[in-house]
C-alpha positions as CSV (number, residue, x, y, z in Angstrom):
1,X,59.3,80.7,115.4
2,X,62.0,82.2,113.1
3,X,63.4,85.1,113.5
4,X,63.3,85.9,109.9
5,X,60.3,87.0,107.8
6,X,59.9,88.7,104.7
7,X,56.8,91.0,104.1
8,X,53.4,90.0,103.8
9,X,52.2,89.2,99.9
10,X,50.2,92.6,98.9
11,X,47.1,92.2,97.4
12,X,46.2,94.7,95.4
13,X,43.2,97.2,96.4
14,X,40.2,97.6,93.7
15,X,39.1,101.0,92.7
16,X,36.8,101.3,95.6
17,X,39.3,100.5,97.9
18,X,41.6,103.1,96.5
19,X,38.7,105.6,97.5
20,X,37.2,104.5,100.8
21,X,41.4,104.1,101.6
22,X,41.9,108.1,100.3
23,X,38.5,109.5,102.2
24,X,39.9,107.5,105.4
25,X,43.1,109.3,105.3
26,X,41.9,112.7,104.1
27,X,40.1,112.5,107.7
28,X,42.9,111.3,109.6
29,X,44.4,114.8,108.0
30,X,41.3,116.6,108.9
31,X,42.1,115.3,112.7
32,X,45.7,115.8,112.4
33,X,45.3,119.4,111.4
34,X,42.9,120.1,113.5
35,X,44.6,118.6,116.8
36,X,48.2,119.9,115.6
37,X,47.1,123.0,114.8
38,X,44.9,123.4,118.2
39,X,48.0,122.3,120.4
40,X,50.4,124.7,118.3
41,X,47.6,127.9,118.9
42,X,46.8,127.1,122.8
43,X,49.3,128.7,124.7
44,X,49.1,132.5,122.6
45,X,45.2,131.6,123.2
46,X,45.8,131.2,126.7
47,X,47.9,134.0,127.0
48,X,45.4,136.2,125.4
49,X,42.2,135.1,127.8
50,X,44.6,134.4,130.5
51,X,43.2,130.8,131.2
52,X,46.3,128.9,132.6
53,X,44.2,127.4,135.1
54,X,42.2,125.8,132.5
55,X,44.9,124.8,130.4
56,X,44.9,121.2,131.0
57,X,41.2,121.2,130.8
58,X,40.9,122.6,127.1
59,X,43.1,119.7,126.4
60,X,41.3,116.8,129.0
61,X,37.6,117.9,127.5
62,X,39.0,117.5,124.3
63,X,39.2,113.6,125.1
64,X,36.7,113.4,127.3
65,X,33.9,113.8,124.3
66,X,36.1,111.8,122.4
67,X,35.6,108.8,125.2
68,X,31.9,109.0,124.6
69,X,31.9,109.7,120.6
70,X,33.9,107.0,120.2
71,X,31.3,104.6,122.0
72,X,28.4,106.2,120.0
73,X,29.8,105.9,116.8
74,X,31.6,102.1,117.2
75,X,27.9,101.4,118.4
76,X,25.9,102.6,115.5
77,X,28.7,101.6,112.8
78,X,28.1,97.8,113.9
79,X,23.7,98.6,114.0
80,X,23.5,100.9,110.8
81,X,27.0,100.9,108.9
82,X,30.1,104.0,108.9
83,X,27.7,106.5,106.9
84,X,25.6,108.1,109.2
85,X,27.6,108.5,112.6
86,X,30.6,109.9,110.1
87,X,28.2,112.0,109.0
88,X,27.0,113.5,112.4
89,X,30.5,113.2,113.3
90,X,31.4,115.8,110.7
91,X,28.6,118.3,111.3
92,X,29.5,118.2,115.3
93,X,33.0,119.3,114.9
94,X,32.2,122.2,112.2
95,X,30.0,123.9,115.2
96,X,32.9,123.2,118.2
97,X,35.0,125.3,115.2
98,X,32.4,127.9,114.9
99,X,32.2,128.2,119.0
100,X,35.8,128.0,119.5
101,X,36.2,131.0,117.3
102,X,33.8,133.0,118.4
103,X,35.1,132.4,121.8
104,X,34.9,135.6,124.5
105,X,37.2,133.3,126.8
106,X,38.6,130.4,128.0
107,X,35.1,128.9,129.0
108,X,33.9,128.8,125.8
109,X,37.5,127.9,124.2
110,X,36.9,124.6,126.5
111,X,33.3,124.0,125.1
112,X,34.2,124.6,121.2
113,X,37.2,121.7,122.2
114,X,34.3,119.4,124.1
115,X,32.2,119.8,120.6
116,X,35.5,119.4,118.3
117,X,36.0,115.9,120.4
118,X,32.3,115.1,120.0
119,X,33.5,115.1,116.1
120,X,35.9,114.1,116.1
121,X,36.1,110.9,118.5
122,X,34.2,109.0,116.1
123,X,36.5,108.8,112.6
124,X,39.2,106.6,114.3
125,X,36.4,103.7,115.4
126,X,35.1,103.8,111.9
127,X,38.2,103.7,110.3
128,X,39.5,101.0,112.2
129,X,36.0,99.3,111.4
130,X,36.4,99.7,108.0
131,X,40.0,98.5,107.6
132,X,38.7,95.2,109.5
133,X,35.5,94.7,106.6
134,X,36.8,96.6,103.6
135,X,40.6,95.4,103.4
136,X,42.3,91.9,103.1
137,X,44.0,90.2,106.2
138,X,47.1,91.4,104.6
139,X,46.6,94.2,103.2
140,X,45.1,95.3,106.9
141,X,48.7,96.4,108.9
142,X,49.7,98.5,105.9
143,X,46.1,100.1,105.9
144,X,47.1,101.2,109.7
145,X,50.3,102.6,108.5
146,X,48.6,104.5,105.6
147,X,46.5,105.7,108.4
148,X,49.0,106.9,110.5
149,X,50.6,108.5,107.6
150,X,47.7,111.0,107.4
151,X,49.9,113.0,110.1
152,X,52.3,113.5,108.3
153,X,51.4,116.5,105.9
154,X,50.1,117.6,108.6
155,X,52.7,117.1,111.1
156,X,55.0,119.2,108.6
157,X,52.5,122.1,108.0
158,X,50.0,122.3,110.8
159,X,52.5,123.6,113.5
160,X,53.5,126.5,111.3
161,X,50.8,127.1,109.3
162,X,49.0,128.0,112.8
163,X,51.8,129.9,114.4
164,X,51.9,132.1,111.0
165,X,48.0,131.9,111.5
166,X,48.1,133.0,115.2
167,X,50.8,136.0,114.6
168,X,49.3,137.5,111.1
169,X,45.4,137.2,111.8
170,X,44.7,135.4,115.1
171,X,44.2,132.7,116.6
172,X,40.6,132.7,115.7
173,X,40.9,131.8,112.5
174,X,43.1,128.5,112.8
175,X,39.7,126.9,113.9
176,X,37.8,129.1,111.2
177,X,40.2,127.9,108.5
178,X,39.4,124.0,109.5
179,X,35.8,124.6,108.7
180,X,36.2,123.9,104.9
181,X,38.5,121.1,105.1
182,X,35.6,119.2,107.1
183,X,33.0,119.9,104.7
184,X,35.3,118.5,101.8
185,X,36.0,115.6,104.0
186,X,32.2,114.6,104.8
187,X,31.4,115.1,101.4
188,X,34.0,112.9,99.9
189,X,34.4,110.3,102.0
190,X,30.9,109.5,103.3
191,X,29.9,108.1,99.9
192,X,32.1,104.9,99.9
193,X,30.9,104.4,103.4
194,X,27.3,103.7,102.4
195,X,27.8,100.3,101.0
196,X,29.4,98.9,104.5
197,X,25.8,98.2,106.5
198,X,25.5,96.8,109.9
199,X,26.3,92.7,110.0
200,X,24.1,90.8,111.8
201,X,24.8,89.4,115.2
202,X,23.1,88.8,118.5
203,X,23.5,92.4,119.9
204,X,23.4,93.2,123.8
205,X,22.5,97.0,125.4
206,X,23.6,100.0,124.5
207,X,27.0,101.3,126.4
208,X,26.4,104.8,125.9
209,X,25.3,105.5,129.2
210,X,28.0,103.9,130.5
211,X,30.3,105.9,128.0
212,X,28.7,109.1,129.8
213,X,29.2,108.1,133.4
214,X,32.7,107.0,132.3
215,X,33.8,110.5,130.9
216,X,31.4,112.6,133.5
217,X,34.1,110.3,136.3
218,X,37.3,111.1,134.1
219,X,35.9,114.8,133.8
220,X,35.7,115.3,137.4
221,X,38.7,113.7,138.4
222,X,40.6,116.3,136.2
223,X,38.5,119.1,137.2
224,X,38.7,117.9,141.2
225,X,42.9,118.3,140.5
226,X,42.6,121.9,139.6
227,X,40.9,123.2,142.4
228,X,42.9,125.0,144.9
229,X,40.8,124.2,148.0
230,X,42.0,120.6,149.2
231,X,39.1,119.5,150.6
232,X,37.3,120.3,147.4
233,X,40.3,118.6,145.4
234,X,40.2,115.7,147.2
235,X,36.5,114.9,147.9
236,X,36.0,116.1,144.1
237,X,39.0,113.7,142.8
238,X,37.3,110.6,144.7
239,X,34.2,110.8,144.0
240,X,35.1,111.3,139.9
241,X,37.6,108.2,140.7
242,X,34.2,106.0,142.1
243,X,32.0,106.7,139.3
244,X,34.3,106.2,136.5
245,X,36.2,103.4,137.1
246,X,33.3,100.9,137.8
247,X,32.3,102.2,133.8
248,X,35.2,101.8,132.6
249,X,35.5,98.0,133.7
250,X,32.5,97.5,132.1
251,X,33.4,99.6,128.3
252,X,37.0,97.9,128.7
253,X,38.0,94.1,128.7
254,X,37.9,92.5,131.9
255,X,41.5,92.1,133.5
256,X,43.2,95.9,132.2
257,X,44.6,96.5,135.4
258,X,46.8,93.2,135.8
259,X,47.5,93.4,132.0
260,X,45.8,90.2,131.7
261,X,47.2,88.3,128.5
262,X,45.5,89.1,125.6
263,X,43.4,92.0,124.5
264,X,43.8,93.1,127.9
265,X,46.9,93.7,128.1
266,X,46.9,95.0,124.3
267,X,44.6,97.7,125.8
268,X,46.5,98.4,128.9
269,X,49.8,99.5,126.9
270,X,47.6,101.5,124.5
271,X,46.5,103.6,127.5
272,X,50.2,103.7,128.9
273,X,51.6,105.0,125.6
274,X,49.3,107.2,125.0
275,X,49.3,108.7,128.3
276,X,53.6,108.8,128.2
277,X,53.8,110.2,124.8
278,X,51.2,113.3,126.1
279,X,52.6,113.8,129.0
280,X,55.4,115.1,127.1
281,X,54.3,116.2,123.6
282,X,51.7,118.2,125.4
283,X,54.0,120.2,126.9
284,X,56.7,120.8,125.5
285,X,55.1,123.4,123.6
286,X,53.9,125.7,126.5
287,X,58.0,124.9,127.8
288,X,58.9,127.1,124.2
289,X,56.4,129.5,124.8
290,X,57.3,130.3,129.1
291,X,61.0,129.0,129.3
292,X,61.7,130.0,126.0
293,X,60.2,132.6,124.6
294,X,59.7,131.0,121.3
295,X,57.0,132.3,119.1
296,X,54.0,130.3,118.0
297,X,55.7,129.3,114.9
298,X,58.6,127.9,116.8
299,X,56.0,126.4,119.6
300,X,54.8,123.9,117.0
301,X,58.3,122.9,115.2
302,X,59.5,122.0,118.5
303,X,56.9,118.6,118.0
304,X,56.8,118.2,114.5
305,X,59.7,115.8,114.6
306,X,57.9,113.6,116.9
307,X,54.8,113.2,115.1
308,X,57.1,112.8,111.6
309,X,59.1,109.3,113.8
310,X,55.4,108.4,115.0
311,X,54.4,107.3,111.5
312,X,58.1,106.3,110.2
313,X,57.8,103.7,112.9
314,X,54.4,102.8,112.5
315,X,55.4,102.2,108.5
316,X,58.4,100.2,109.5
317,X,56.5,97.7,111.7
318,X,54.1,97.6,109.0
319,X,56.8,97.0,106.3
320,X,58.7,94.6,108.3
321,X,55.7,92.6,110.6
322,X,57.4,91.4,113.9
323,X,57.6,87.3,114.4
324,X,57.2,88.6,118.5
325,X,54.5,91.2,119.1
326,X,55.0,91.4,122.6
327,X,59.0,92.2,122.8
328,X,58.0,94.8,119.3
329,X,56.1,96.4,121.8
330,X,58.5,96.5,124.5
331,X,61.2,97.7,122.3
332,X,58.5,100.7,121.3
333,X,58.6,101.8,125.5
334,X,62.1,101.5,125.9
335,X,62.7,104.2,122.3
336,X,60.1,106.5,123.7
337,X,61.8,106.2,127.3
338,X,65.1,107.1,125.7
339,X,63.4,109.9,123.9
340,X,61.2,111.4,127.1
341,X,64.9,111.5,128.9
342,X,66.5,114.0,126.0
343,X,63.7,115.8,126.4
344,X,64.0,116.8,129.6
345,X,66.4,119.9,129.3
346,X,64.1,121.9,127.5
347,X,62.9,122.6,131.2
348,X,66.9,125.0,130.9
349,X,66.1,128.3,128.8
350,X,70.2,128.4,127.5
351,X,69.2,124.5,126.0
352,X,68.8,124.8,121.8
353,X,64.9,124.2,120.7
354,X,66.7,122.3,118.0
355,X,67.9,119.5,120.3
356,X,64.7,119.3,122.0
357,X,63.2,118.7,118.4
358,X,65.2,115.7,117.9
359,X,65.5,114.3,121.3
360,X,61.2,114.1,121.0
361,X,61.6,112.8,117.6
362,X,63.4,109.7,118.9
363,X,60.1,109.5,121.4
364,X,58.1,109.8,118.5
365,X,59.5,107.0,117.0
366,X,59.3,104.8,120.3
367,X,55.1,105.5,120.0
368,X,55.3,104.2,116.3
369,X,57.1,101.3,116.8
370,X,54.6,99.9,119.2
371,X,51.3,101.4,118.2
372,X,51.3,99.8,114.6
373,X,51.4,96.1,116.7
374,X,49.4,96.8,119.4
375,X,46.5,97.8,116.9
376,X,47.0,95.1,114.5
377,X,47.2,92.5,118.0
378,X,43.8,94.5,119.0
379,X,41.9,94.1,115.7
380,X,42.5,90.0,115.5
381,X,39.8,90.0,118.7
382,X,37.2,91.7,116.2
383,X,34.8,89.1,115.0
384,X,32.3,89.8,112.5
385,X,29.5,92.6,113.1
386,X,31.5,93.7,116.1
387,X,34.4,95.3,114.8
388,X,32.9,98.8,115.8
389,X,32.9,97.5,119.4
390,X,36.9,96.6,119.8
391,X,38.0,99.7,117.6
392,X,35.9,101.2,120.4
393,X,37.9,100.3,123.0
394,X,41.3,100.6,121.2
395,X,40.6,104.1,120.9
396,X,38.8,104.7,123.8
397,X,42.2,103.3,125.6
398,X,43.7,106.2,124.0
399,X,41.0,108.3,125.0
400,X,41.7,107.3,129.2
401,X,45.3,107.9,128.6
402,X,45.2,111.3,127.0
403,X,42.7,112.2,129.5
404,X,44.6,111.2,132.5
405,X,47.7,112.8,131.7
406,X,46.1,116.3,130.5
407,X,44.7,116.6,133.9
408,X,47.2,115.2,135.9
409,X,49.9,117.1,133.7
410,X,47.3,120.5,133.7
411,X,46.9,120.0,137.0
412,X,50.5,120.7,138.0
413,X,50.7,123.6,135.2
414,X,47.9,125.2,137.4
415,X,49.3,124.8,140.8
416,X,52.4,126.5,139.5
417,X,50.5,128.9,138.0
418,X,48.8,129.8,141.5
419,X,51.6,129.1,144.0
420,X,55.5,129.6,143.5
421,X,56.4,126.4,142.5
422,X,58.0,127.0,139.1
423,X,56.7,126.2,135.8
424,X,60.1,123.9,135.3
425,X,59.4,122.2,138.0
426,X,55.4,121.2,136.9
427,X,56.7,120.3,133.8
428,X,59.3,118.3,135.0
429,X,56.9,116.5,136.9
430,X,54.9,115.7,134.1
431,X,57.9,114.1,132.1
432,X,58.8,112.1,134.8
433,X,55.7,110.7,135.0
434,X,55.8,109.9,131.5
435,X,59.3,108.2,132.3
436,X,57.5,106.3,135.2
437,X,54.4,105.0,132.7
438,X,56.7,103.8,130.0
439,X,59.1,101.7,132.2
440,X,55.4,100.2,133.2
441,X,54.3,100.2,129.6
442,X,57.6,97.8,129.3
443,X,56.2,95.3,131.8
444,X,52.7,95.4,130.5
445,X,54.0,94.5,127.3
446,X,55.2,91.0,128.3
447,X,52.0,89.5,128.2
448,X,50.6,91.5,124.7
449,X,49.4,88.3,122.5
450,X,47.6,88.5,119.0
451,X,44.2,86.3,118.8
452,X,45.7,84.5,115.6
């Protein structure tokens, strides 16, 4: 092993390439938008149907669907082809819009976001699918990055195209204006799709009802850590903890918990970055809007830095492969563990906003760096006809993490809310936990190997 390389030769896409590669990221915007732009709104919504207590909720359930979409749509991409689940995929996160807009209060708020999950938790499977069968070996890690780069507009715009949204009409109609963006989508990319039909291979049970009992375990696990009765908290907390985690051995690869070497271990840092990076960028916004006083606007230029660093590192890796995947990943935790330590003053009202949006774009850079590697590690396991079911579990890893830390992190947000701890001193506790999960993330990442 040298450790020079140059980049990988670049075969050049065919015009059907160039359009299934254009509908793939047109969606990835569609997401972007919709979960920037969500984030960005939540807190003035909040505010407005005074649901603190079911802050972290809005933002758990969101992943929650997502955990069982993404199962259901790797599951019929590998039996039927992309088409049809992106298809149902599309109409299911039109109606979460429709009921999230229409919402009299935070209940319904936290079923439009179940329903927007539902939709969207299936594009990232498919796309991942579809980079594996449509796109050549080496053509594959710059496919991720052009991915990834779908945030970016987005990342820019989102934030204060909602704030300005939120202040001048409401915030009703940041999910309102989403609706035509997802028609366009469906109808543009779904065509492309239909030539990719299921491959054969000897196929095994369905794991959608495992899917369910894994996110009905995560949901009550979250839900048990916002109750203010102990006894209900606790007993509520286990018994989510006992029925999710037995599904979740069975969705994941066997061995996530000691990072076994491999895919396992691939997975296991997916879940730890994603969980670090939210713990934080979830936030930091609602730490603008309480500490600060920052209007909505401001709310979501506080993260658009991080999510800008997020693709430049993912396009960097992708530019310039690394000869080691497991120390690329390592060196991915310790940026974002430098960036989630800047970060903390933001918890001080006399700290600038505009030091807090750097010190998170240098943790936004950290999740880039290591994402792009771990994916393209994860994707060498998928052999033909099953590539739906390890894009499954890459982003279902994601799905765990996010989850996790919106409850845990919501959870703290709603005992301040209730009690007189301070809402510095919940969100502090959520960013050292974040600190805590990517010095673990750095171990984990020792034993990260490719397949090939």
């Amino acid at each position: 092993m040298t450790a020079h390389h140059t980049a990988p030769e670049r075969t050049p896409f065919n015009a059907e390439q160039r359009l299934l590669a254009i509908g793939m990221v047109l969606a990835v915007m569609l997401v972007a938008f919709e979960v920037t732009a969500v984030i960005t709104a939540l807190p003035t919504i909040t505010d407005e149907l005074g649901g603190d207590s079911l802050y972290g909720v809005s933002l758990a359930i969101y992943t929650l669907a997502n955990m069982v979409a993404l199962v259901v749509a790797g599951e019929l991409s590998d039996r039927h082809g992309p088409a049809l689940p992106f298809a149902v995929s599309i109409v299911t996160l039109v109606v979460g819009l429709v009921v999230a807009a229409a919402a009299p209060s935070m209940t319904w708020i936290v079923v439009g976001r179940a329903l927007q999950g539902a939709g969207t938790g299936g594009f990232s499977p498919i796309a991942y699918m579809l980079v594996k069968r449509a796109f050549p070996a080496n053509r594959q890690p710059m496919m991720f990055a052009y991915l990834s780069a779908g945030w970016v507009l987005p990342s820019l715009f989102a934030p204060a195209l909602s704030g300005w949204i939120t202040d001048v009409f409401g915030w009703e109609w940041v999910f309102l204006g989403l609706i035509p963006f997802a028609l366009a989508v469906g109808v543009l990319a779904i065509r492309p799709m239909r030539r990719y039909g299921p491959v054969p291979f000897d196929r095994v049970g369905s794991n959608v009802p495992v899917a369910i009992m894994a996110a009905g375990g995560v949901g009550a696990f979250v839900l048990g850590l916002q109750f203010a009765n102990p006894i209900a908290a606790i007993g509520t907390v286990v018994a989510g903890a006992a029925i999710a985690l037995p599904a979740l051995r069975r969705l994941l690869p066997a061995g996530i918990l000691s990072a076994r070497a491999g895919l396992p271990a691939i997975i296991a840092c997916r879940i730890i970055g994603t969980a670090a990076f939210l713990g934080a960028d979830s936030f930091i916004p609602l730490a603008a809007d309480r500490i600060h006083d920052a209007s909505p606007t401001a709310q979501g230029f506080v993260i658009i830095g991080a999510a800008l660093t997020w693709t430049g590192g993912q396009w960097l890796r992708a530019r310039n492969p690394p000869t080691d995947t497991a120390r690329a990943v390592q060196v991915g935790f310790l940026v974002m563990l430098l960036g989630l330590a800047l970060v903390v003053p933001v918890l001080w009202a006399a700290w600038p906003l505009w030091a807090t949006f750097l010190a998170w774009a240098v943790g936004g850079l950290g999740v880039g760096l290591l994402y792009n590697p771990a994916t393209v590690a994860a994707m060498s396991y998928a052999t033909d006809g099953r590539e739906g079911e390890v894009s499954s579990q890459v982003t279902l890893a994601d799905s765990v993490g996010f989850s996790l830390m919106g409850g845990i992190g919501g959870a703290t947000v709603a005992i301040a809310d209730r009690t007189s701890w301070s809402l510095a001193g919940a969100l502090g506790t959520n960013f050292g936990l974040a600190m805590a999960l990517t010095m673990l993330g750095v171990v984990a990442a020792r034993r990260v190997r490719p397949l090939h």
